[in-house]
C-alpha positions as CSV (number, residue, x, y, z in Angstrom):
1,X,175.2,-135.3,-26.7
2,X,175.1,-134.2,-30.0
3,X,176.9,-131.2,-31.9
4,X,175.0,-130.1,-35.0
5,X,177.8,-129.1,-37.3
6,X,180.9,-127.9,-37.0
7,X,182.0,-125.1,-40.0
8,X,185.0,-123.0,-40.0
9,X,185.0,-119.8,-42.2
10,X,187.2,-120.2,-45.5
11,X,189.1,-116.7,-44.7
12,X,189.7,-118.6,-41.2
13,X,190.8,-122.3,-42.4
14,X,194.6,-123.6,-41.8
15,X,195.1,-121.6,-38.4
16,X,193.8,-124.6,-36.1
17,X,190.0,-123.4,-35.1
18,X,189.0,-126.4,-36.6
19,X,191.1,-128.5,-34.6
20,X,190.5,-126.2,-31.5
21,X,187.1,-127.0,-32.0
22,X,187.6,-131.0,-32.2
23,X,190.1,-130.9,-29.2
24,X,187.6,-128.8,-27.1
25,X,184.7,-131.4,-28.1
26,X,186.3,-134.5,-27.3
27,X,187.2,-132.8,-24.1
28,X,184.1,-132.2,-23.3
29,X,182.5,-135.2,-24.2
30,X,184.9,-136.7,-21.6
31,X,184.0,-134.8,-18.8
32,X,180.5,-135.5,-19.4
33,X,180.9,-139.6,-19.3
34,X,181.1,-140.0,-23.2
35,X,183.7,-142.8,-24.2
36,X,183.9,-142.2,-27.8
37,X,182.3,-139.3,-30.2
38,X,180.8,-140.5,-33.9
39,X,180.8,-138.3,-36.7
40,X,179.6,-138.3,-40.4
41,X,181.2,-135.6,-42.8
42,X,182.2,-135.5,-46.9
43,X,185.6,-134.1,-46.0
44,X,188.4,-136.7,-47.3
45,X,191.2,-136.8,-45.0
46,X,190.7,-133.9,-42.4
47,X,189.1,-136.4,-39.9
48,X,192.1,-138.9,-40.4
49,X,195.0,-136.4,-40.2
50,X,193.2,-135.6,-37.0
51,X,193.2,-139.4,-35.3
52,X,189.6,-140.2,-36.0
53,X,189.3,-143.7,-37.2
54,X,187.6,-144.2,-40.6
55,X,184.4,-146.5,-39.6
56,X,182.3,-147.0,-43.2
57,X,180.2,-144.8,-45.7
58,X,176.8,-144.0,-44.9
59,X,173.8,-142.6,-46.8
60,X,171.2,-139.5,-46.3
61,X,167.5,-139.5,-47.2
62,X,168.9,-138.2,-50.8
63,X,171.1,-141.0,-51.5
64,X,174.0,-138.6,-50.8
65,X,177.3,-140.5,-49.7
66,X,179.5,-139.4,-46.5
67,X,182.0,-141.1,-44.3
68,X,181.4,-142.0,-40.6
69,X,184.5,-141.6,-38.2
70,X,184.9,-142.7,-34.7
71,X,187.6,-141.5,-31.6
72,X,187.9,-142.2,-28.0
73,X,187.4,-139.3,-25.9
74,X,189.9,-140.9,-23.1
75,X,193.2,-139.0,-22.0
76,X,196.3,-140.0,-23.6
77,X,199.1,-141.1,-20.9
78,X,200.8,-138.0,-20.0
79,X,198.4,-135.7,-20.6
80,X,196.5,-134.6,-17.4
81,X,193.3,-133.0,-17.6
82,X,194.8,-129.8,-15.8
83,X,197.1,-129.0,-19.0
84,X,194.2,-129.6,-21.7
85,X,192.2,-126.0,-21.5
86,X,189.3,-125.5,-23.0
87,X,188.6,-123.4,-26.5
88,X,188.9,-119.7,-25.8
89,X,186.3,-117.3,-27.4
C-alpha cells in the first residue's frame, strides 16, 4: 500500500483535514493487514505532534534532505473499531 502524497490546502490548514486524513489512513492500513505505515516528509514537528515516531533523515536523487517517521496502525485499548469512522467527503 502506498499513498502518494498527502497535501492540505493553506486556506484549509489548522481545522483537522490533515489529521482526518492520517487517522483515516492508519485505519485503513489496519483493516488491510498493515502493522505499521512509513512516511518521509520536510515538515518539522507535524508528524511528532501526531504520534509518529521520528526514525532518521533520508536523501532523494537531488541530495535533498527529509525525515522518515514510523507508527503502528494497531487499535489503542479502548478504542473499538466500531467508534473509529472513516473520513467523510
Amino acid at each position: 500500500m502506498k499513498t502518494a502524497c498527502l497535501y492540505v490546502n493553506p486556506e484549509h490548514r489548522n481545522k483537522g483535514f490533515g489529521e482526518a486524513l492520517l487517522r483515516n489512513g492508519l485505519m485503513e492500513a489496519g483493516q488491510k493487514g498493515y502493522k505499521r505505515l512509513y512516511l518521509s516528509t520536510g515538515f518539522n514537528d507535524f508528524y511528532e505532534r501526531k504520534g509518529w515516531t521520528y526514525l532518521c533523515n533520508g536523501f532523494n536523487f537531488f541530495d535533498d534532505s527529509f525525515k522518515i517517521y514510523v507508527k503502528s496502525t494497531e487499535i489503542k485499548a479502548g478504542i473499538t473499531k466500531n467508534k473509529r469512522k472513516p473520513l467523510q467527503a
